[in-house]
DSSP file (Angstrom, degrees, kcal/mol; ACC not computed):
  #  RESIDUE AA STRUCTURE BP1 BP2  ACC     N-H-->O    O-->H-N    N-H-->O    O-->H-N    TCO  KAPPA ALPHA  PHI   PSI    X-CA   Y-CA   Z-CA
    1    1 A X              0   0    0      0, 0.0    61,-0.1     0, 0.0     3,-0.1   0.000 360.0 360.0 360.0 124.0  125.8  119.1  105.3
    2    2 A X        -     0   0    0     59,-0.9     2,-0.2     1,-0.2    35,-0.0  -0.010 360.0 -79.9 -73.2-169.3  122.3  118.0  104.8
    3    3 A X        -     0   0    0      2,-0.2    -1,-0.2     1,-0.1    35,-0.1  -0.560  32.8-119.4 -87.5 150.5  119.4  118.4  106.9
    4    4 A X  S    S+     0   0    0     -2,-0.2    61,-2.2    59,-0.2    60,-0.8   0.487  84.4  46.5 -88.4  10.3  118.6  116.4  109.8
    5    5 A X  E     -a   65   0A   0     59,-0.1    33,-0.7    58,-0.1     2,-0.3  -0.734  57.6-175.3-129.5-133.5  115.7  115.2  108.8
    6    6 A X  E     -a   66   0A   0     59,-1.3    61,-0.7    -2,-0.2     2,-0.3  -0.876  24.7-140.2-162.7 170.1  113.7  113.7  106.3
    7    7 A X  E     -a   67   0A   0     -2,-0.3    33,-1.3    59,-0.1     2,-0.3  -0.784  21.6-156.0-155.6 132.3  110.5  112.4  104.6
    8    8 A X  E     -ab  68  40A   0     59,-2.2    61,-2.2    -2,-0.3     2,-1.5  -0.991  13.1-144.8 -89.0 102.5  110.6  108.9  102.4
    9    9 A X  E     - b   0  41A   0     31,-1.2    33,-1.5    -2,-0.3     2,-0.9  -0.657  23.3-162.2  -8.8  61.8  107.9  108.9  100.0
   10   10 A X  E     + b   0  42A   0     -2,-1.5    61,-1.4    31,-0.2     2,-0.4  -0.384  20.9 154.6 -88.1 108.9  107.2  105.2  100.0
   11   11 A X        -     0   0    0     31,-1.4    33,-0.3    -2,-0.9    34,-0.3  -0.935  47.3-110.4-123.5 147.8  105.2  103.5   97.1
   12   12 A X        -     0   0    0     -2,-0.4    33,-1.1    59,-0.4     2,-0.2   0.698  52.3-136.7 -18.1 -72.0  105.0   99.8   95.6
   13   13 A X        -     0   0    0     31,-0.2     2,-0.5    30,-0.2     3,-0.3  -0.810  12.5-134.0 100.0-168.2  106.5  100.6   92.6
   14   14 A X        -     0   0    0     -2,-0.2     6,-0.2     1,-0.1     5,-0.0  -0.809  18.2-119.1 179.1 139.6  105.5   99.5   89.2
   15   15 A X  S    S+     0   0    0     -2,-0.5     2,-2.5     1,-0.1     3,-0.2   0.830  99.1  80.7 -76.3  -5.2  107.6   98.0   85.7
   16   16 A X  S >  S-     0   0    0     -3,-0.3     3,-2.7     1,-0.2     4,-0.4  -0.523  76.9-154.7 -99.7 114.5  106.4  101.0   83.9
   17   17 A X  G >  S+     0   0    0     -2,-2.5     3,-0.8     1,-0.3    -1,-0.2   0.736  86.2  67.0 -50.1 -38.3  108.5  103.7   84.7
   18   18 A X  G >  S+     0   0    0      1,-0.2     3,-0.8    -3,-0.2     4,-0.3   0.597  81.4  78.7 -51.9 -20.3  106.0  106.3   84.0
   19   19 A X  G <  S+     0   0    0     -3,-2.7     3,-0.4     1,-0.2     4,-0.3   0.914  80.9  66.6 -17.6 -80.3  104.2  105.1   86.8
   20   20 A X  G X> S+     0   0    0     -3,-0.8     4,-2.5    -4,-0.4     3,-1.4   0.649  76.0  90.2  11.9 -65.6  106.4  106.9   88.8
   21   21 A X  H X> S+     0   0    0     -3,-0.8     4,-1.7     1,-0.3     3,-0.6   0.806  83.2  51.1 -29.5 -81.1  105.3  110.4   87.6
   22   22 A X  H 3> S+     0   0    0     -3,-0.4     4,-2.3    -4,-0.3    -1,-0.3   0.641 111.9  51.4 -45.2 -40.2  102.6  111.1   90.1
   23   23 A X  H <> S+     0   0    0     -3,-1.4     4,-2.2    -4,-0.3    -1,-0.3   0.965 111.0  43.9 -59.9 -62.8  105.1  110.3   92.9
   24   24 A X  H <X S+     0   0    0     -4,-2.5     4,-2.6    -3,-0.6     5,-0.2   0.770 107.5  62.8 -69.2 -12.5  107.8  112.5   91.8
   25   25 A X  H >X S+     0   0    0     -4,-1.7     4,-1.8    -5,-0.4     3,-0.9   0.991 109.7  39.3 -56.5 -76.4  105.2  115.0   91.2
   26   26 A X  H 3X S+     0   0    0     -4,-2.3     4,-1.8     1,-0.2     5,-0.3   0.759 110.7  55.6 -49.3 -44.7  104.5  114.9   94.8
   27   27 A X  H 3X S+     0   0    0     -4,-2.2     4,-0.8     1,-0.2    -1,-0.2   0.803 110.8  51.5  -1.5 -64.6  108.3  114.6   96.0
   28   28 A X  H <X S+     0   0    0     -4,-2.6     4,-1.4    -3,-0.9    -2,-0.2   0.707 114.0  43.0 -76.0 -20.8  108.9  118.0   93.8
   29   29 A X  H  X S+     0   0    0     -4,-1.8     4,-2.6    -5,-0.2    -1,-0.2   0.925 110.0  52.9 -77.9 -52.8  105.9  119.8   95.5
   30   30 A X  H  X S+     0   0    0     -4,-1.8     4,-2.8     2,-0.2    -2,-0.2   0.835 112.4  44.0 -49.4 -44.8  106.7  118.7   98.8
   31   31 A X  H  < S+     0   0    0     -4,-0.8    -2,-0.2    -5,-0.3    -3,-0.2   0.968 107.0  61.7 -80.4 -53.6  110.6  120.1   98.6
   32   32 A X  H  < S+     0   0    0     -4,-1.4     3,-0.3     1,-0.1    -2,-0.2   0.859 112.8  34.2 -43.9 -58.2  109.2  123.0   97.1
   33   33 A X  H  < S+     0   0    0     -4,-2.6     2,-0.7     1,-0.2    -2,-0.2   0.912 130.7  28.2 -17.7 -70.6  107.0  123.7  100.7
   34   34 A X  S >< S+     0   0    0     -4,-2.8     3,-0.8     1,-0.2    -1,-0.2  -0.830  77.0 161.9-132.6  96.4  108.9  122.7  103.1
   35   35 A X  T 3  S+     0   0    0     -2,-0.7    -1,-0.2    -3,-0.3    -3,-0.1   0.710  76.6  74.1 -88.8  -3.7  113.0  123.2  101.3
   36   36 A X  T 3  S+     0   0    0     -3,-0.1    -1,-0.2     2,-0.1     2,-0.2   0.771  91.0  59.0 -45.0 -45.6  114.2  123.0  104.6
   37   37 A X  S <  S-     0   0    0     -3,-0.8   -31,-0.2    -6,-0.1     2,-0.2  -0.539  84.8-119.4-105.0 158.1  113.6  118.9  104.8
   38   38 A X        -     0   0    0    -33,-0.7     2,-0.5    -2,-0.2    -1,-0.1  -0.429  31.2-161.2-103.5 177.1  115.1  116.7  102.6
   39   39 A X        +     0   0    0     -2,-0.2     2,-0.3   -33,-0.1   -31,-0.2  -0.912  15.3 169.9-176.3 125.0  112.3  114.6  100.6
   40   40 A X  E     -b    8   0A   0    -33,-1.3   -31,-1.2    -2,-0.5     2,-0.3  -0.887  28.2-127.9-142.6 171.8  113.0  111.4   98.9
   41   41 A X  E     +b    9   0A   0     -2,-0.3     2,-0.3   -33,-0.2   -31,-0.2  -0.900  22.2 178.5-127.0 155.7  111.3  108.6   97.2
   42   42 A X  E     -b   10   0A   0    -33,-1.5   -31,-1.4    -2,-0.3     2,-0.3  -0.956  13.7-151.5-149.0 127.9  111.8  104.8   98.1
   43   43 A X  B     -d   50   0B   0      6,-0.7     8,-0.5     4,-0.3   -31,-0.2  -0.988  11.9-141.5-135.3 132.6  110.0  102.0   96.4
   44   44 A X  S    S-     0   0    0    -33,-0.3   -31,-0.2    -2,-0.3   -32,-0.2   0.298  73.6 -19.9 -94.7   2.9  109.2   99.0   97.7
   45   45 A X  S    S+     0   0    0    -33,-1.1     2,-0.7   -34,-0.3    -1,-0.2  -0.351 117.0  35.7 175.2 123.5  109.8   96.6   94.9
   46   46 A X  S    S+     0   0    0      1,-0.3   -33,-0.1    -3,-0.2     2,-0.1  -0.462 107.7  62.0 123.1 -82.8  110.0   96.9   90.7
   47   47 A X  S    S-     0   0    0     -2,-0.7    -1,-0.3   -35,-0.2    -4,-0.3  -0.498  85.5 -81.1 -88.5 155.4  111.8  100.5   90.8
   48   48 A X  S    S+     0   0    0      1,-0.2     2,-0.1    -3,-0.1    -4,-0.1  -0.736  87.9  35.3-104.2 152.3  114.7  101.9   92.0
   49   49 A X  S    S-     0   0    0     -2,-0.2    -6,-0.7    -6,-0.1    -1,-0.2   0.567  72.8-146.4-102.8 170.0  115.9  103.0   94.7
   50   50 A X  B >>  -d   43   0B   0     -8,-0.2     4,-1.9     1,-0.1     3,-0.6  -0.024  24.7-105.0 -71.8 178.0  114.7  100.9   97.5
   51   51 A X  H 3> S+     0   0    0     -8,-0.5     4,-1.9     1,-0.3    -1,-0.1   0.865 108.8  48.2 -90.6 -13.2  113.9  101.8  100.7
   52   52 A X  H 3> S+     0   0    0      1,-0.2     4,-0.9     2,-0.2    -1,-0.3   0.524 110.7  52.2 -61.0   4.9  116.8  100.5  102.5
   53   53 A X  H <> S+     0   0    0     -3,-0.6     4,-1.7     2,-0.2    -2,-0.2   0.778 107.7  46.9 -81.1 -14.0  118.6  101.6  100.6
   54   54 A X  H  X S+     0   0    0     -4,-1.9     4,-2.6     2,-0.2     5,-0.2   0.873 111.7  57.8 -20.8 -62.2  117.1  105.5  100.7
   55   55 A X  H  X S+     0   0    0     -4,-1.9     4,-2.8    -5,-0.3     5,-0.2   0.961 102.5  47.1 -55.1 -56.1  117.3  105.1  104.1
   56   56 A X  H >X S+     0   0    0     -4,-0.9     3,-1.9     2,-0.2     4,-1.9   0.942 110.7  59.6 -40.9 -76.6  121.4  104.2  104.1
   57   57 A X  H 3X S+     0   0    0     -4,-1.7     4,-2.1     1,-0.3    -1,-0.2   0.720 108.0  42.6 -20.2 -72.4  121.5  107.4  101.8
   58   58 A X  H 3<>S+     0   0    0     -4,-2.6     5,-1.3     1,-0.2     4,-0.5   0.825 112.7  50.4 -24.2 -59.4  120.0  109.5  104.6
   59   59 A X  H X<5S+     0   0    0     -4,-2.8     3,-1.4    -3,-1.9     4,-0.5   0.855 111.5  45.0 -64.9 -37.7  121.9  108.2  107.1
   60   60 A X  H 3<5S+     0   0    0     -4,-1.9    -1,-0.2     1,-0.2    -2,-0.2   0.961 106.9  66.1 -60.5 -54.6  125.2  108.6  105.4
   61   61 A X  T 3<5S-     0   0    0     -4,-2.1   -59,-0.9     1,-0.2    -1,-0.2   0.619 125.3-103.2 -15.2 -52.6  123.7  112.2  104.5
   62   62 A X  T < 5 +     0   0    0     -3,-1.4     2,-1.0    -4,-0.5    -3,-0.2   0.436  69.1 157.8 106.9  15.3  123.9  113.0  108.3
   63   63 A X      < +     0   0    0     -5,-1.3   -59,-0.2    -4,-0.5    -1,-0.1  -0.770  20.5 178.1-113.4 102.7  119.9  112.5  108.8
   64   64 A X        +     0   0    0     -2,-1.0    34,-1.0   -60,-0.8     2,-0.4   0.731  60.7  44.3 -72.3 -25.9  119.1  111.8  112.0
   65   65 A X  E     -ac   5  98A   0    -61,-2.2   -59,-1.3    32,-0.1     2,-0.5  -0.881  61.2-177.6-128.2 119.8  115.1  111.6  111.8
   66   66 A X  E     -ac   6  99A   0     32,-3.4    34,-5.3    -2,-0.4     2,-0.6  -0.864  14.0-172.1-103.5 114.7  113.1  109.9  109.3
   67   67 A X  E     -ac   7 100A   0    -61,-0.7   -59,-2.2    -2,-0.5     2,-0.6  -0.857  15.3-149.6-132.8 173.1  109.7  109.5  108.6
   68   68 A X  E     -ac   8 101A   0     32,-6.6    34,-2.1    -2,-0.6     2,-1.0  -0.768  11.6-163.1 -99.8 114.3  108.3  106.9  105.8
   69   69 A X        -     0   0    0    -61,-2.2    34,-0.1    -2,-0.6    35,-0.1  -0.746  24.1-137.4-104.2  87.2  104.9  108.8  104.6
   70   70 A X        -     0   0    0     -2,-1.0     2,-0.4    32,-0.2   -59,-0.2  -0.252  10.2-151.0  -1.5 125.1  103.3  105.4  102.8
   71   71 A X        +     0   0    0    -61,-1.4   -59,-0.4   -62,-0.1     2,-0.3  -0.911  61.6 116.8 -73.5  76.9  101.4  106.0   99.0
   72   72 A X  S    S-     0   0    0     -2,-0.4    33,-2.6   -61,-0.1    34,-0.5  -0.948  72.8-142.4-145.7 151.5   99.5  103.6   99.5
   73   73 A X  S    S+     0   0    0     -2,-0.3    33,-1.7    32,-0.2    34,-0.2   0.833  81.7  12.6 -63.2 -28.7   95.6  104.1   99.8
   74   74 A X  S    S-     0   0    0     31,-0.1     2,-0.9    32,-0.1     5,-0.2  -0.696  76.8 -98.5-129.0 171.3   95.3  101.2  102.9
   75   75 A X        +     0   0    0     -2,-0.2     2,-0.4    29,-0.1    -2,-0.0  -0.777  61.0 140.5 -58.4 105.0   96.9   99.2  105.1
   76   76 A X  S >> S-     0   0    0     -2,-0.9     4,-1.9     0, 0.0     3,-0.7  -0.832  70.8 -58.7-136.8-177.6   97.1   95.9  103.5
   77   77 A X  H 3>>S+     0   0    0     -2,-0.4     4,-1.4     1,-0.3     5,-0.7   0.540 127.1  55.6 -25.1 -57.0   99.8   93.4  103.6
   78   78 A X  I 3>>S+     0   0    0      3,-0.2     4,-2.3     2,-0.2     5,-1.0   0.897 114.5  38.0  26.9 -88.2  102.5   95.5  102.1
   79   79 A X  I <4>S+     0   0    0     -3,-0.7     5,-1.2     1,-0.3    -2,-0.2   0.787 122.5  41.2-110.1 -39.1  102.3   98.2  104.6
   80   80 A X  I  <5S+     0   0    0     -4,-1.9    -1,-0.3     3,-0.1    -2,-0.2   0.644 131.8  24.6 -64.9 -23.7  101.5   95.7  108.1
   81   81 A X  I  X5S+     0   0    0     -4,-1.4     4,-1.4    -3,-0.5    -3,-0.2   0.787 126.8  34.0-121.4 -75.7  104.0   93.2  107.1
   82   82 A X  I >X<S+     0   0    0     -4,-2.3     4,-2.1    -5,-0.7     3,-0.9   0.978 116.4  47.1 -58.6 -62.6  107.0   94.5  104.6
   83   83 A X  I >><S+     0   0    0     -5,-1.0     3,-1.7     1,-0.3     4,-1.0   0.914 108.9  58.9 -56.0 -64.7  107.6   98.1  105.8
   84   84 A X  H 3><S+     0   0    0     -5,-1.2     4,-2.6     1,-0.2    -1,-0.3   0.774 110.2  35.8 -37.8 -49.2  107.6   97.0  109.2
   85   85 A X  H <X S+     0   0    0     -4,-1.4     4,-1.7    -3,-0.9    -1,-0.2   0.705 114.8  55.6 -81.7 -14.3  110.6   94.4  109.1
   86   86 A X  H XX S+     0   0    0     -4,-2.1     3,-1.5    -3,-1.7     4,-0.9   0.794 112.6  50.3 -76.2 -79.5  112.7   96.7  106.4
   87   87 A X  H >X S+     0   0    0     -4,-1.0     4,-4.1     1,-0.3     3,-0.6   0.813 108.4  52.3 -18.2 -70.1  112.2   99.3  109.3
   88   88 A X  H 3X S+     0   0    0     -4,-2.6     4,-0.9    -5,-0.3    -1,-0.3   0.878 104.7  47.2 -16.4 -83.7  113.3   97.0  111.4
   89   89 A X  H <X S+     0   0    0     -4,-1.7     4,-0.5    -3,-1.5    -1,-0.2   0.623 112.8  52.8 -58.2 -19.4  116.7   95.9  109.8
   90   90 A X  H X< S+     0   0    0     -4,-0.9     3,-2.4    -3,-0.6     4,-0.3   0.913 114.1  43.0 -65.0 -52.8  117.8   99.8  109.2
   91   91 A X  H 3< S+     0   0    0     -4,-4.1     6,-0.2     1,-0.3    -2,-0.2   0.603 110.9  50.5 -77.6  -3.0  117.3  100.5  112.6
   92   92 A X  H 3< S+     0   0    0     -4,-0.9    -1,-0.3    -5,-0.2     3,-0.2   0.684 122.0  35.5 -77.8 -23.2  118.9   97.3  114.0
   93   93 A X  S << S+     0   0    0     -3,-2.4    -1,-0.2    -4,-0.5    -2,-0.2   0.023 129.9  44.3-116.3  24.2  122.3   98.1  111.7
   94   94 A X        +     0   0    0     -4,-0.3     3,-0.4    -3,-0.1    -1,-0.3  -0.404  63.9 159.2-157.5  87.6  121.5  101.8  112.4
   95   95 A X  S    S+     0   0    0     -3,-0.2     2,-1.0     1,-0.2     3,-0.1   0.809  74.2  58.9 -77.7 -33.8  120.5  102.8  116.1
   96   96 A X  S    S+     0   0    0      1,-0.2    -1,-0.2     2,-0.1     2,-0.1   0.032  89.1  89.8 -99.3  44.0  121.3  106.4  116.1
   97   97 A X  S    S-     0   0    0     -2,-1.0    -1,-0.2    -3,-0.4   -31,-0.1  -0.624  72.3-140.9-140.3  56.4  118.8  106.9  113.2
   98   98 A X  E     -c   65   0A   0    -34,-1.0   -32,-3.4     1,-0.1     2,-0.5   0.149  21.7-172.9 -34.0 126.2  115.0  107.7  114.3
   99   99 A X  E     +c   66   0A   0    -34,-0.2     2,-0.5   -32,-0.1   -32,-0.2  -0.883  11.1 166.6-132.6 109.8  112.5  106.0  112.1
  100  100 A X  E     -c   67   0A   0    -34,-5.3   -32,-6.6    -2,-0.5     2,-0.7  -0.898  22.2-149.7-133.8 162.3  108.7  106.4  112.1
  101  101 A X  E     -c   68   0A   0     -2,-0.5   -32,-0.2   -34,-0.2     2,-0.1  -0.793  16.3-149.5-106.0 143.4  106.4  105.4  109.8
  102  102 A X        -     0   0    0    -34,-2.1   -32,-0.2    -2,-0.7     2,-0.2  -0.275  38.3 -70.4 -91.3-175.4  102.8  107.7  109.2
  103  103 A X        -     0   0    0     -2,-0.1    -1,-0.2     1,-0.1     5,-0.1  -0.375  47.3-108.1 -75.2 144.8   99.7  106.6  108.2
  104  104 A X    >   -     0   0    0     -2,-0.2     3,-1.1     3,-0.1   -31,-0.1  -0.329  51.2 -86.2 -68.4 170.0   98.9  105.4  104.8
  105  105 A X  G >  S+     0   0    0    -33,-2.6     3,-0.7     1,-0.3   -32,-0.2   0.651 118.2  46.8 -36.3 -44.5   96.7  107.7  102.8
  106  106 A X  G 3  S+     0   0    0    -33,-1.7     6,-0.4   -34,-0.5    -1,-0.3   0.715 109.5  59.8 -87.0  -6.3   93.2  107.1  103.5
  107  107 A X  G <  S+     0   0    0     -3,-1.1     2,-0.4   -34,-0.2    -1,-0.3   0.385  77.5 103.3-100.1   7.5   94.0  107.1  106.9
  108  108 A X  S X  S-     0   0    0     -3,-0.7     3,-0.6    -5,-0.1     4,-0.1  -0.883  92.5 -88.0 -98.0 112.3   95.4  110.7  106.9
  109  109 A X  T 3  S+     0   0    0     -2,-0.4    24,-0.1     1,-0.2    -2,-0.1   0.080 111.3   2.4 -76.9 112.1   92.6  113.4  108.6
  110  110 A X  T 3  S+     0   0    0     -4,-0.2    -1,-0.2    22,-0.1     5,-0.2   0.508  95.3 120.8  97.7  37.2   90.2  114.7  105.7
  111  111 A X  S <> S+     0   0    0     -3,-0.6     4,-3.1    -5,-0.2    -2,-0.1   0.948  73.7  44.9 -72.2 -53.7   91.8  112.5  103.2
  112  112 A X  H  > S+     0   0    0     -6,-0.4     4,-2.4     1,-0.2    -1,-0.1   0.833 112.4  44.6 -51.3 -49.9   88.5  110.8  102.6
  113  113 A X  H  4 S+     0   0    0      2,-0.2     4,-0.3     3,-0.1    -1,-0.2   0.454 115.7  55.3 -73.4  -8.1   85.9  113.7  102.3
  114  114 A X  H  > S+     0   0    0      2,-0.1     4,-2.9     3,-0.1     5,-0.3   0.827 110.5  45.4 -75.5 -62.7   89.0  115.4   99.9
  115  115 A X  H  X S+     0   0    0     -4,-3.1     4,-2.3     1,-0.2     3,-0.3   0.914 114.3  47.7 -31.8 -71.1   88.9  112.3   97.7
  116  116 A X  H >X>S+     0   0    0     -4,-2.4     4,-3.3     2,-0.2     5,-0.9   0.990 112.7  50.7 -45.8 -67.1   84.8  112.1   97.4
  117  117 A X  H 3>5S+     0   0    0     -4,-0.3     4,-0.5     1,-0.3     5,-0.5   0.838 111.1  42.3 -34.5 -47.1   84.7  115.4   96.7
  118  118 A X  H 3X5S+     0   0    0     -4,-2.9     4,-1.2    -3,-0.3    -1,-0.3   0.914 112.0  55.1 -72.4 -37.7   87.3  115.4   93.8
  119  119 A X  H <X5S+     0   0    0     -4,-2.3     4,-3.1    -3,-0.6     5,-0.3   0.976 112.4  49.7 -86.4 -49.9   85.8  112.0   92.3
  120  120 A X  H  X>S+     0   0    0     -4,-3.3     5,-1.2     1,-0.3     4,-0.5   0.966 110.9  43.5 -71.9 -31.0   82.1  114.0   92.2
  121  121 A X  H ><<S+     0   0    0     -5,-0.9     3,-0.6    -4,-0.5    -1,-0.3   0.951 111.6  53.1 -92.8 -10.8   83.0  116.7   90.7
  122  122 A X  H 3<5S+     0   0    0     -4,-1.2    -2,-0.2    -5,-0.5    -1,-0.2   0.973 113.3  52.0 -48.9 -51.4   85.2  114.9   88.1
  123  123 A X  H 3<5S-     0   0    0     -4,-3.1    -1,-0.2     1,-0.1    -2,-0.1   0.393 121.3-105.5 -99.7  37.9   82.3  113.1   87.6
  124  124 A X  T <<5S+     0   0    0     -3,-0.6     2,-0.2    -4,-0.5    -3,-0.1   0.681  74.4 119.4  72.7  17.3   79.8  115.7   87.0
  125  125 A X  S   <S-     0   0    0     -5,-1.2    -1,-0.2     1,-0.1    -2,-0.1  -0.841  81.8 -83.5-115.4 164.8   77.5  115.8   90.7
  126  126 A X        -     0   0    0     -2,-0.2    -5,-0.1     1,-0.1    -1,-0.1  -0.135  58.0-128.9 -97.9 129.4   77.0  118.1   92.9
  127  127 A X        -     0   0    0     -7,-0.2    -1,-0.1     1,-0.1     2,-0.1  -0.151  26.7-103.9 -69.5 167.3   80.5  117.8   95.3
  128  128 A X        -     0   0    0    -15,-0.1    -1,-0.1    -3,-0.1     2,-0.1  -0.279  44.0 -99.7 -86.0-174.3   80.3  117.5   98.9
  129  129 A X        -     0   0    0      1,-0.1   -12,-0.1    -2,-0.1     2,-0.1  -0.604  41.6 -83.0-108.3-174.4   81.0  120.4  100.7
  130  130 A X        -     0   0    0     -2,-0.1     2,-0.4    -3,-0.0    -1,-0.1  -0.222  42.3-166.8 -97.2 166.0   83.8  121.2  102.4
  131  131 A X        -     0   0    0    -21,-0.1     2,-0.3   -18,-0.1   -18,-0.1  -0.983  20.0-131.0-152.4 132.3   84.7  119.7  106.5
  132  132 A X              0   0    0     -2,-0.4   -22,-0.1     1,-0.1     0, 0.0  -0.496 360.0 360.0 -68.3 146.5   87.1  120.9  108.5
  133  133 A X              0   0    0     -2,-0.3   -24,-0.1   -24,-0.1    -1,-0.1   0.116 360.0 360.0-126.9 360.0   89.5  118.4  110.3
């Protein structure tokens, strides 16, 4: 029996499979934390598999609560538009299935001052310091 819940690792997708990488990176890291939760990846167009179908998986799985943690940096079009009506259609042909979706990336608390931080000292200036959240 699998666990009853979940995290979907949802990102665009991409034709070059290596693309990927950086996703599954995170997937393996994540599972590795928290081995308790099941942790999958779902892509939303280009690669396989998609996210209804991920989601079906789950459900068959015995996984009652899902949530869809976005890789993507913003809200755009994608994340206000698509995710929302795939959500939809699981949860209409699967009621007994909790589905929530988090915030995309930049929108995630000290995502932004991590990000700056990393890009200056990659690029050789003095980083910011660190803030709590």
């Amino acid at each position: 029996m699998g666990s009853e819940s979940a995290i979907i690792l949802f990102a665009h997708g991409a034709r070059d499979v290596l693309w990927a990488q950086p996703v599954e990176r995170l997937r393996a890291a994540m599972a590795a934390a928290r081995p308790e939760l099941r942790i999958a990846v779902a892509y939303l167009e280009l690669q396989t598999p998609n996210l209804l179908d991920t989601l079906g998986a789950l459900a068959a799985e015995g996984v009652s609560a899902i949530d869809i943690a976005p890789i993507f940096w913003s809200r755009g079009g994608h994340i206000a538009r698509d995710l929302p009506a795939l959500v939809a259609a699981f949860t209409a042909a699967t009621p007994g299935v909790r589905v929530q979706v988090l915030p995309v990336l930049a929108e995630l608390p000290g995502m932004e001052a991590f990000v700056a931080r990393a890009i200056l000292a990659k690029a050789g200036g003095a980083p910011l310091p660190e803030t709590r959240t």
